[in-house]
Each structure stands twice: as C-alpha cells, then as structure tokens.
C-alpha positions in Angstrom: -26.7 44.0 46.3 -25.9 47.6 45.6 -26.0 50.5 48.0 -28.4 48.1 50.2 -25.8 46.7 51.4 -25.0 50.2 53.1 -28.5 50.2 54.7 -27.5 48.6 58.0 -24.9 50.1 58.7 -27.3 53.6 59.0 -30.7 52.3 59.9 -29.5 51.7 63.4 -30.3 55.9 63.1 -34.3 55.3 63.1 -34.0 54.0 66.5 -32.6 57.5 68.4 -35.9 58.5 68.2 -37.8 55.8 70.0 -34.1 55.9 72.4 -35.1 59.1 73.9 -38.8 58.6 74.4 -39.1 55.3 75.7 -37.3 56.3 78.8 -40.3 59.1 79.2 -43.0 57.4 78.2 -43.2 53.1 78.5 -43.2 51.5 81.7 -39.2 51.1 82.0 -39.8 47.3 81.5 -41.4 47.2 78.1 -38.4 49.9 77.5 -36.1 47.4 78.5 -37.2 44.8 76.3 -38.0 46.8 73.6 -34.8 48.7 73.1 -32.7 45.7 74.0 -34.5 43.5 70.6 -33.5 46.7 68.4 -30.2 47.5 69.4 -29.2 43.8 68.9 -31.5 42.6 65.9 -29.5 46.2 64.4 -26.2 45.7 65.4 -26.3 42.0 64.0 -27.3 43.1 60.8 -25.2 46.0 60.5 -22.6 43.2 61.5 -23.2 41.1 58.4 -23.5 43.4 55.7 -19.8 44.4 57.1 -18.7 41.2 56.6 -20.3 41.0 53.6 -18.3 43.8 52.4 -15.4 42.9 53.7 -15.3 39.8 52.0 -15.0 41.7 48.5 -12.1 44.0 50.1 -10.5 40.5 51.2 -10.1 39.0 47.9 -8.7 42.3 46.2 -5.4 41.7 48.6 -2.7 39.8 47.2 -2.1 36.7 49.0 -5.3 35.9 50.1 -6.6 32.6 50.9 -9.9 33.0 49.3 -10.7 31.6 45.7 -9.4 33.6 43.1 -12.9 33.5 41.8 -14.2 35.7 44.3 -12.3 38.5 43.2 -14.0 38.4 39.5 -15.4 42.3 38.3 -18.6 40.0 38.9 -18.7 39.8 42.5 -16.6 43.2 42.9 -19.4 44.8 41.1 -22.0 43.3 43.9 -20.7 46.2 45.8 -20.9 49.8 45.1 -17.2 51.7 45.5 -15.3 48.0 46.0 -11.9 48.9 45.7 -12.0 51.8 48.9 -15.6 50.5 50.5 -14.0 46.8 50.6 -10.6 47.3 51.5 -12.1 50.0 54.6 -14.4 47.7 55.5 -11.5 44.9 57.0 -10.5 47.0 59.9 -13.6 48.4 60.4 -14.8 44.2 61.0 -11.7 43.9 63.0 -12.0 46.6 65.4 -15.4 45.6 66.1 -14.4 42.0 66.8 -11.6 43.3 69.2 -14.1 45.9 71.0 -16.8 42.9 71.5 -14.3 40.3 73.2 -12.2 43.0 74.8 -15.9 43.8 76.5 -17.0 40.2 77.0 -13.3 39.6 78.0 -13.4 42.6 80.9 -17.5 41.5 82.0 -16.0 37.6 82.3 -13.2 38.8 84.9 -14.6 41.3 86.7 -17.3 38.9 87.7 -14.9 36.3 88.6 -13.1 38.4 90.5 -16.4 39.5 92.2 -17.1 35.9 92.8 -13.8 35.0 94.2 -13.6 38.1 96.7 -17.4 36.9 97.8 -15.8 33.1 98.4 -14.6 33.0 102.4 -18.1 34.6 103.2 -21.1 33.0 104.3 -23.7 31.3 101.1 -26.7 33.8 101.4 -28.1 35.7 99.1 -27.1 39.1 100.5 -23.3 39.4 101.1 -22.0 42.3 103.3 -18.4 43.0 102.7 -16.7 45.0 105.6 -15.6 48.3 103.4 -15.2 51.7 104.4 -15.7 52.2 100.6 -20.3 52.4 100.3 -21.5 50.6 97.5 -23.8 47.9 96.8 -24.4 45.7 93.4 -25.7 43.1 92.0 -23.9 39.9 90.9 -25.5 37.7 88.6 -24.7 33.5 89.0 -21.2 32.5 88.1 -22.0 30.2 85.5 -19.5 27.4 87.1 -18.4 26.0 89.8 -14.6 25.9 89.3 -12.0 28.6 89.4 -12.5 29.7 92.8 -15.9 30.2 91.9 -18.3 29.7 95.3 -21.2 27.3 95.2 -23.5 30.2 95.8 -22.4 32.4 93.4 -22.3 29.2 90.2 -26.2 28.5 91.0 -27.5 31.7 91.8 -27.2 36.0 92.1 -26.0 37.4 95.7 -26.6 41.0 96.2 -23.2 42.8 97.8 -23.5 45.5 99.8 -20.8 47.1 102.0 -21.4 47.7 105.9 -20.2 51.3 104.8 -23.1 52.0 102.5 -25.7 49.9 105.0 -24.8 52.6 107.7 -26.0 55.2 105.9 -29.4 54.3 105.0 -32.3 54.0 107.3 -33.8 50.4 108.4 -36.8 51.3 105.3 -33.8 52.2 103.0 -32.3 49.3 103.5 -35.1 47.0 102.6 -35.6 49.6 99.3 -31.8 48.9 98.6 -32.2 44.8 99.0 -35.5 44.7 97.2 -33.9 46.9 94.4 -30.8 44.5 94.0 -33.1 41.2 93.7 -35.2 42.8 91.2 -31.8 43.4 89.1 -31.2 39.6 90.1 -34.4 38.1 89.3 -34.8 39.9 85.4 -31.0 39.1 84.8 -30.6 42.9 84.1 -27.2 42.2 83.5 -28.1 40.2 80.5 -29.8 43.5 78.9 -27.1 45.2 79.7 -24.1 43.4 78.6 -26.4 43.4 74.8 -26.7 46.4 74.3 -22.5 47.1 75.3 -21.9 44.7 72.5 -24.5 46.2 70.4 -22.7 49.5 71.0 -19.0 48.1 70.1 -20.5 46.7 67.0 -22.3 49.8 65.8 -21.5 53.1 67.3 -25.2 54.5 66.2 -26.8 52.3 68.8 -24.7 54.1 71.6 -28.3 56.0 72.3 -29.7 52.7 72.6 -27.2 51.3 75.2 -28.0 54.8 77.7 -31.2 54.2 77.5 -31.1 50.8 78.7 -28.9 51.3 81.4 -31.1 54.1 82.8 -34.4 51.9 81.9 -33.2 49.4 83.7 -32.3 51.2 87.0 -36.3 52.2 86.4 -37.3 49.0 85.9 -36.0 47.8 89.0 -36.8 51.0 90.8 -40.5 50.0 90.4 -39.8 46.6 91.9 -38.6 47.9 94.9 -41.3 50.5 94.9 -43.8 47.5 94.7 -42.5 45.3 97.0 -42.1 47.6 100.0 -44.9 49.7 99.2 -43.2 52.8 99.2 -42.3 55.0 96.6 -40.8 57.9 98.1 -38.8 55.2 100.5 -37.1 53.7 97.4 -36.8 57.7 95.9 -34.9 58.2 99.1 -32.6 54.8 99.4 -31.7 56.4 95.4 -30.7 59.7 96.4 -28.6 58.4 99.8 -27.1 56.1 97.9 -26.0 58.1 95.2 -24.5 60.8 97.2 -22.1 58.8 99.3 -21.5 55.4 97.0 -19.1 55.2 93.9 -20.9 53.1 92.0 -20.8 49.6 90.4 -17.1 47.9 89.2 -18.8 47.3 85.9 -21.4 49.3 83.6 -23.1 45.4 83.1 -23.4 44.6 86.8 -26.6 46.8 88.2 -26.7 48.8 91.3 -29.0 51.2 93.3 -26.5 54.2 92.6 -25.4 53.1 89.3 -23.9 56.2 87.2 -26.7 57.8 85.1 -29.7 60.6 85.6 -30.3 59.8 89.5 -32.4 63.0 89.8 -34.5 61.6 86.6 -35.0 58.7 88.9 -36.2 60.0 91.6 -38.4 62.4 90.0 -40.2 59.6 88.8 -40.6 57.9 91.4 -42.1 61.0 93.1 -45.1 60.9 90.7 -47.2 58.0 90.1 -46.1 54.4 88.6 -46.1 54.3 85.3 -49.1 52.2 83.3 -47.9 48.9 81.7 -48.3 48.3 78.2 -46.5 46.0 75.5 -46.9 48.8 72.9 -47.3 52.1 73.0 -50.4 53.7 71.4 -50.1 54.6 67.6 -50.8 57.8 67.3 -48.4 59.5 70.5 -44.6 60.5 69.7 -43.6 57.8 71.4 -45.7 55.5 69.3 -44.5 56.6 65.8 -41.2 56.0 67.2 -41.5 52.7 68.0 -43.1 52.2 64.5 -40.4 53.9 63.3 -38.0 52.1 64.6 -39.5 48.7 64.2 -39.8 49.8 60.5 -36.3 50.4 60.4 -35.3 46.8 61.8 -37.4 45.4 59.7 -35.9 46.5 56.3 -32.4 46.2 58.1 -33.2 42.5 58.6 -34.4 42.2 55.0 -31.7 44.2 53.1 -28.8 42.0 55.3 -30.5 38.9 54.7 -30.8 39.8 50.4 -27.5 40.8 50.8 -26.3 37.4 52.1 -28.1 35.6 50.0 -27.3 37.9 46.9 -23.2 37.2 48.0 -23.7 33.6 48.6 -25.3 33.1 45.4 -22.7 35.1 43.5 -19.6 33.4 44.9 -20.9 30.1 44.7 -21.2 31.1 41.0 -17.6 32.6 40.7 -16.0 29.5 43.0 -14.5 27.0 40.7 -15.2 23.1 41.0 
C-alpha cells in the first residue's frame, strides 16, 4: 500500500476550494448536492484507509484477538511508519466512531423529543406552539409510530412555529416563513445536513464542507420560498425579521428560516436576481476548476482506499494460517 494509504486522510483538502465557491457561484441546490456527494464519498474513504491502518497497529498489541499472522514484518511493512502510524491510528478510529454516534445519538433524541412535545396538538402540517420564546423549524417524519411518537409526525414533516415568532412577521412574511419550512420538508434537508455532520466527525478537513452546506441549504430553500410566493424581497425580509428576534433551531440538522449562519449573505442574494440552474459549473470559471478539482480528488481517494483494501485483504489472507 505504501504512503497511499495516507492519501485519504488529506485529499478531503482539494475540496476547500470548490467549499467556498459553490456557495457564490451554483444555484444553492446543485451546491447542496454537490458538496454533500464529496464530503461523504471523502470521509468514507478517509474512514477506511484508518481502519486499514489501524488494523496493523491492532495486531502489534499484546493480547490481541487477531491472528498472529497478521502481525508478520510482511503485512507491517504494507504500511509506512507501522509501529507509531498503527498504534495512533486506534484512537484516532475510536474517537471518530464515538463523535459519529454521539451525533446520530443527540439528532435521534432531539427529534423525539420534538415529536413528543408536538403530540397533544392538532395533526396538520404546520404546528404552532404557544411560546413566548420566537422560533420556527422544520421537523422531518419520525420514522415510527411508537414511543410517543404522533401519527403525524411518523408519516410525514410538520413545520413548528411559535405564536411568538408568528407575531412578529407580516401576513406576506408569514407565507415566506411557511413556504420556506416546506421546502426544507419536501428536499429532506435534514438528510444533507446530518451527512455532512458525520462527514465532519469522521474527517475534521471536510469541516468547510459541512458550513457550506448548512448555509447552501438555507439558500436552497430560500429560493423555494422566493418562487412560490413570488416575492423575493418578501422572503429577504421574513429572513432578516426572523433572525433578529428568533434563537434559532434546537439542532444544527433540523433547518429553519433563522438558522445560525451568514443571514446578511442571505439576504443579499436574495436582493439580486435568482441564480441560473446548472448541474455543472462551466470549465473554465474558478468555480469550475474547483469542482474538477475536487472531483479529481475523490476520485483518486476512492481509488487509493479501495487498492488499499484490496492490497490488505490480499496480504492477510496470505499471512492468516489455515
């Protein structure tokens, strides 16, 4: 395998670039998607060459389970530096394991909990709590219809909004806030979101990646809302209200109108004229070559973690005795 083992964990690196200009230049959709594929096709290779390492470091301990095969000068000379690479690369595997279900662990409960506190209202699709506390979300279906989990909220999204928050906006506000929230609803935004978290807990590089899509995202449904109601400078407004007297959303996964990020960048946009949908940006513009770039950079990541698997498989199914 040699140092291209290594290559994973780093290429993630080729994709700050495209990180930064996507939010400025692709419709924030194509953004979306775009940045959402990379961060995870990266962070699952970067994943696998770790545990490919680790595995050497594994069998150099004494006690181990593994065959005593697998810790032959053979297979230890598969990877550059094993005796320090292999032996860092354990807890490096084990904090990312623990930062990935510690997030999938907080997104599971705060959603129940969302659920649960939605479960003595009426089953529509827009649920208004009575809080003096203005803020408005979007909750993405349940999943399930047990645990105190409402019927509404296991088949399908309810946007929540709080009668504090509602008297602030205008009637036209109101119907940019709603038609925001369904747009988060209908592309499962929090699916994009809660990606590129783990993709973040599993490589710290693609934390570039994961601001971009939470602030693409906002955009993307920004544009929805813009489309629907016909107003641009409507929806720029609902942003800009909202975001001055709400606190936000309970979880960085679960989308809102006033969700935490570059509101003004928001609004500016929205100001100016809607931005032209394309798949793929045009080669030769920055924002082009970084895509290339980065797709260039997944690719050989996906091909230097896949040798490398191979490459180990091979050689401990060699060194395994029968």
């Amino acid at each position: 395998m040699g140092v291209f083992v290594f290559l994973p964990l780093i290429l993630p690196l080729t994709a700050w670039p495209v990180a930064r200009l996507a939010e400025q230049h692709l419709h924030p959709r194509t953004a979306t998607r775009l940045l959402t594929v990379l961060a995870v096709v990266l962070a699952l290779c970067s994943t696998v060459c770790l545990a490919l390492v680790m595995v050497v470091g594994t069998a150099q301990l004494p006690g181990n389970p593994l065959p005593d095969g697998w810790s032959d000068p053979e297979v230890r000379a598969a990877v550059p530096y094993d005796e320090v690479v292999g032996k860092a690369a354990i807890p490096a595997l084990c904090a990312v394991v623990v930062a990935c279900a510690r997030t999938v662990r907080r997104h599971g409960r705060v959603r129940r909990r969302a659920h649960r506190a939605l479960a003595g209202l009426r089953e529509t699709e827009v649920a208004v709590l009575p809080d003096a506390v203005p803020y408005a979300y979007a909750l993405p279906p349940g999943g399930r219809r047990g645990g105190g989990v409402s019927r509404a909220g296991a088949g399908r999204g309810r946007v929540v909004v709080t009668t504090a928050l509602l008297d602030r906006l205008r009637p036209a506000e109101r119907r940019a806030l709603f038609a925001h929230e369904r747009a988060h609803l209908a592309a499962r935004h929090d699916r994009y979101l809660l990606a590129v978290q783990l993709a973040a807990r599993a490589n710290p590089f693609l934390r570039p990646l994961r601001t971009a899509v939470a602030y693409t995202a906002e955009r993307w449904a920004d544009e929805e809302a813009a489309r629907v109601i016909g107003s641009r400078r409507t929806v720029a407004r609902a942003i800009g209200t909202a975001a001055l007297v709400s606190r936000g959303t309970p979880l960085p996964t679960l989308a809102g109108l006033a969700a935490p990020g570059p509101v003004p960048r928001r609004v500016a946009a929205l100001l100016g004229p809607a931005p032209v949908v394309r798949h793929w940006p045009p080669v030769f513009t920055a924002v082009g070559a970084a895509a290339w770039g980065a797709a260039a950079g997944t690719a050989v990541s996906a091909m230097s973690s896949a040798n490398s698997a191979v490459t180990m498989f091979l050689i401990l199914h060699a060194a395994t005795p029968l």
